[in-house]
N, C-alpha and C positions, 0 to 999 in steps of 0.2 A: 540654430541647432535643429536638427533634426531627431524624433525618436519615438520611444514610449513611454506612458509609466501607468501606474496601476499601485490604488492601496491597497492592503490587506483587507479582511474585513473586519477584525480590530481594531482597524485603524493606525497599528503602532509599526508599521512596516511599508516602506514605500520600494516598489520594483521599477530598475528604471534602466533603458537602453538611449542611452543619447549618443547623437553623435555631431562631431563640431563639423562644418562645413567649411572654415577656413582652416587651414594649417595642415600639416601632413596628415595621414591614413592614419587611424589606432585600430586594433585589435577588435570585434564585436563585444562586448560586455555586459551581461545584464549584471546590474548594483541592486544589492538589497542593503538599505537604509532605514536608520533608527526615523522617524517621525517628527520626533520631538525636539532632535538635534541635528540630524541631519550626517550620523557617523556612519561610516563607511562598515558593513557587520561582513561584507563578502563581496565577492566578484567573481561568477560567472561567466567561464568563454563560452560564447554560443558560435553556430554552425554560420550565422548568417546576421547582417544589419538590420536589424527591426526598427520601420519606418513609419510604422503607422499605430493607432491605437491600439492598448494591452484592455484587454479585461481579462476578469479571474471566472470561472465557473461556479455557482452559489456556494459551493460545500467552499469556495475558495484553497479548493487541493491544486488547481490547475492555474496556470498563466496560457491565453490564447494573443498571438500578435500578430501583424503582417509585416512580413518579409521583403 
């Protein structure tokens, strides 16, 4: 797998862009996920596959990724 992710800085939210390398093409996704369990809270179409490291900016208002 290929992708990103990035906690919150509460800790209790994890941002995540993966993508599987075998199997057919899906859709770019970023997932915002519980922590603690691991539930699905939303999905995200983004513009483009985020391949590389996510971090958030200190106020933690923003997600930065590479593309």
């Amino acid at each position: 797998m290929v992708g990103g992710t990035e906690f919150s800085r509460d800790g209790s939210t994890i941002y995540a862009s993966l993508i599987e390398t075998l199997g057919r093409p899906t859709a770019p996704l970023l997932y915002v996920l519980d922590s603690d369990n691991l539930t699905v809270r939303d999905r995200i179409l983004i513009p483009d596959r985020l391949t590389g490291k996510m971090v958030s900016d200190a106020a933690g208002s923003r997600l930065y990724a590479l593309s």
